[in-house]
Structures are given as C-alpha cells and as structure tokens.
N, C-alpha and C positions, 0 to 999 in steps of 0.2 A: 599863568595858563588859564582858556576858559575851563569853565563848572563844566563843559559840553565833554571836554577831555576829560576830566577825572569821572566822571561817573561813565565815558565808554571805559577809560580802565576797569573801573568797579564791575562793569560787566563782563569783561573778557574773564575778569579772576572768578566771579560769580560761576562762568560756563563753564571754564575748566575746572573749578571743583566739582561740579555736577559731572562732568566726566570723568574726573580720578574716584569718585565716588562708586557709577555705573561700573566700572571698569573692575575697581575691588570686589564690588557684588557680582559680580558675571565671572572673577575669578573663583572666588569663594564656590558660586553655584555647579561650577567644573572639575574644583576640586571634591564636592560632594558626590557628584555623579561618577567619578573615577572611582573614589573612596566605594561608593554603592556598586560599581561593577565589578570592581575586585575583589569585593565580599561576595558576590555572587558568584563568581567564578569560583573561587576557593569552596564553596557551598555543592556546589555542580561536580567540582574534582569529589571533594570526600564523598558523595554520594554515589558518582561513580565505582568508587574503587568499593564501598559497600553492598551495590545491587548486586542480585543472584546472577551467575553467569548463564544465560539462555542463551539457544542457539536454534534458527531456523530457515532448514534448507526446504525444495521441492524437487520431485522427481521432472525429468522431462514427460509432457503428455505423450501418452501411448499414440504408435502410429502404427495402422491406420484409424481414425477415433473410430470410438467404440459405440455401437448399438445402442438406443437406449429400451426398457423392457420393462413393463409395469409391474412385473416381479422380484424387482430387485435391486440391487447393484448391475450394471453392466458387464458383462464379460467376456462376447466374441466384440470380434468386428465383420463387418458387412460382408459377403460374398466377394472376390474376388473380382473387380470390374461390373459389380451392379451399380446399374444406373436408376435414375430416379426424371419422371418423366413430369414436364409441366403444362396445366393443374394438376394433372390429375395425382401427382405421388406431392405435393409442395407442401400440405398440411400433415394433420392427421398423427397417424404411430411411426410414420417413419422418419423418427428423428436420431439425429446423431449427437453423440455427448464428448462434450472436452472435460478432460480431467485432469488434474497434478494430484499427485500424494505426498502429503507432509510431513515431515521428519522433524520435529518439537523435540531438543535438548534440554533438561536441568542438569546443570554440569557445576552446583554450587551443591553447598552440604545443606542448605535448607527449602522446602516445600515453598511451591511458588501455585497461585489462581492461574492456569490460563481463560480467557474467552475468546471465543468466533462467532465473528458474525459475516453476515450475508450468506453469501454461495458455499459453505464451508458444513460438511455433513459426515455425520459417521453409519457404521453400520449395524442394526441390533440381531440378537439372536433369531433371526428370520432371513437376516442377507437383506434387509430392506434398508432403504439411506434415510436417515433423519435427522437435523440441524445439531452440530455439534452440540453447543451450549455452554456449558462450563465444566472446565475440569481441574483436579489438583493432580500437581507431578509431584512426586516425592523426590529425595535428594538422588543425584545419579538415573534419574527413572528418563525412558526417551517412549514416546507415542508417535507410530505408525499407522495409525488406522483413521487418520483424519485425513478429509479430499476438498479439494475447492474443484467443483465438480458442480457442471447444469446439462441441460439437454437442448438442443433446440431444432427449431424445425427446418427441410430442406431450402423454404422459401427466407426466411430468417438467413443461414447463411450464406445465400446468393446474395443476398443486400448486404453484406458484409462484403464480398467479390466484387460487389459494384462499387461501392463506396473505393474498397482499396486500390480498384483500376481509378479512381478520380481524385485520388490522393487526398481523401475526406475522411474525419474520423470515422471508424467503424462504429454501428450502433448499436451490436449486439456484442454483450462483454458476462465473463463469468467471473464477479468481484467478490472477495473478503477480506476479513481484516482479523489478526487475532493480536490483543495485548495479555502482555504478563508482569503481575507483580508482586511482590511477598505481602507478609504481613504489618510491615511497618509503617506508622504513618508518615513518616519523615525517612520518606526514599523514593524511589523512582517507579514508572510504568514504561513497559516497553511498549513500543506497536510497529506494526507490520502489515500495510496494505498490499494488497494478492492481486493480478490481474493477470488474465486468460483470456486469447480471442485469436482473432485470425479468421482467414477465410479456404478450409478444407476441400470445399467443393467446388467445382470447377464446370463453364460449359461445356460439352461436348462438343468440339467445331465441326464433326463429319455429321452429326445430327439434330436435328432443329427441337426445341422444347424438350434436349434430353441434360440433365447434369450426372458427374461423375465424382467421385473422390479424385481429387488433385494426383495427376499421374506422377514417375519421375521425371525428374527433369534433368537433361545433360548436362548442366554447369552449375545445377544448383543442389541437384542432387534429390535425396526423398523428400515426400511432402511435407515434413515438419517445418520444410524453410516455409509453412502458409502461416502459421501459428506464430503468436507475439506473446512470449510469455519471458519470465524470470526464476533464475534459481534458487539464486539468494537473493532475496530480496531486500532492500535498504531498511534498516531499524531507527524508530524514531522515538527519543527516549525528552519522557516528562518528569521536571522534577520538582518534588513536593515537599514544601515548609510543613504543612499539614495535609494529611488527604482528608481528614472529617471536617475541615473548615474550607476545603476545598481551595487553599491558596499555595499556588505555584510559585520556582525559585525562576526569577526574571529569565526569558530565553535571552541568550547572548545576541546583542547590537551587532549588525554589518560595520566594518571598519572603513 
C-alpha cells in the first residue's frame, strides 16, 4: 500500500481521538453542572423549609377613591356626582387618591426586618402619612396600618383614560415593594412588588370640558372594574450563601 494510505489512516485515528476526547470532556463538564444544580437545589429546599413564614395580602381600594387633603390621611370621598371641569378643576387641590391597605403576617416563631419602599406610607400620631421605612414584626405580630397609597391629579388621570381607551400602558401608577428577612446570614429574602392604577375618572358625554368619577356600569358593575390592582400579590424569594459577602444560591435554570 502507498505511504499516501497509511498516513490518511493515521489521520482518521488522530481525529477520532480528538473527538472521543472532546466528547469525555463535554461529558464530564455536564456531569459537573448537574452535580452544581442539584446541590443548589437541595440548598434552596433546606432554605426554604427554614425561612420565617410571612404572609402578604391587600385590601381591595376603596370605592369611590378617596379625597386627597393636605391634613392628613384621606378619609371622605368626593360629593356624590361632582364633576370636575377642564382647565379650570385639572390641576391644583383637587386630587384624588388610590389606596390599598396591607395586611403583613409573621406567622413563624421568630422576629423578621420588613422594608417599603416607594408609594408605601404609614401614619403618625397627627393622622399625617409618612414613608413607611423599616420595621420589625415580632413572632405571631400582623401590621395593618401600612398603605401603598399616592394622590394625583384630575388631568393626570384622564391620561390614564386616554391611554386605556388606546390600549397603551397607563403612565400614571402607585408602585412599592416591601421585602422580609430574618437575621440570618445564610437564609433567604422575601420581596413583593405592589402595583395600583387604573383610570377612575371618566368624560362626561352629555358635557363638554366636564369629567366625573366612573359611573356604574350595567354589565360590569361599580367602578372598581376601572382599577388594576392585586391581592395577593406573587412573592419572590432570594436565596443566600452569605448575605454580608453578598453571594446568592444560583436561581434555578429553565428546563
């Protein structure tokens, strides 16, 4: 046989060991990465089954929304059928407020941080609203007196109305977030984003430059069907190899 032939053999055996080769390593690097995800996972179970059990509901917002009143918390709603006339009522004091009030569980036998932030406010001994901030629950202890609550103005949610008649996001929204988590460094954080909007106010069709609070409606019923809000809201849970070195347990891969 020529030289020509054995040294293509020598090449075919050359390539295919390069490929039983890649092939081991690329097995190996699979078996590694399963190995690392089902350590994570086992990592994420025990952590779970040790996080404090919290629990966070919302009222449905009051209907019809509420006043807003530089003295305070809110607490009528508007006259019965008052309208609001444009320019001239669009800016100004005459705003109206959306509100939920939140219902915050510790239903574990040990003290848990919560914080809020954004739109999320409590009330001090004056009746006046001021940013939640932080608080601790103690074991079994449930907090009622936090609101994700803003005000805004008549012209503000007509552009909300407009937006929703052209099936475009709305871009007036009452947003927070609160997370909770114990004292440990190797356990988890809960979080919880809040969102409140809709469009309450409505044109007037029998009057030109007048709006009104969102009448009823025969098939749809009271106005709250104008509001886009949530109950319970979906919890989203972080979990930590360390929280002072700031290194998280991998979140779990799409299958």
């Amino acid at each position: 046989m020529s030289e020509t032939f054995w040294t293509a053999v020598g090449s075919i055996g050359t390539t295919s060991a390069f490929f039983v080769v890649a092939w081991q390593a690329y097995l190996t690097r699979k078996a590694l990465r399963v190995s690392e995800l089902m350590a994570a996972d086992a990592t994420r179970s025990r952590l779970d089954s040790e996080a404090p059990r919290v629990t966070l509901a919302l009222s449905d917002p009051p209907w019809e929304p509420l006043a807003w009143t530089p003295n305070g918390m809110p607490c009528n709603t508007w006259p019965h059928g008052h309208t609001w006339h444009f320019p001239r009522d669009q800016d100004g004091q005459n705003r109206l407020v959306l509100q939920q009030q939140l219902a915050l569980k510790n239903l574990s036998d040990r003290r848990v941080e919560a914080r809020f932030h954004g739109d999320l406010v409590t009330v001090d001994e004056d009746g006046r609203p001021h940013p939640a901030g932080v608080l601790v629950l103690e074991p079994d202890e449930t907090r009622e007196d936090i609101y994700l609550q803003r005000d805004f103005s008549i012209k503000e949610l007509s552009e909300n109305f407009t937006a929703k008649e052209a099936s475009t996001e709305l871009p007036h929204k009452v947003v927070g977030a609160v997370t909770v988590k114990d004292d440990r460094d190797n356990g988890s954080t809960d979080r919880w984003d809040l969102l409140l909007t809709g469009c309450p106010v409505h044109p007037d069709l029998e009057r030109d430059g007048m709006w009104r609070i969102a009448p009823y409606h025969l098939t749809e019923g009271a106005g709250l069907r104008t509001l886009e809000y949530t109950r319970v809201p979906t919890r989203q849970r972080t979990h930590w190899i360390s929280r002072s070195r700031g290194i998280q347990v991998p979140a779990p891969e799409p299958a």
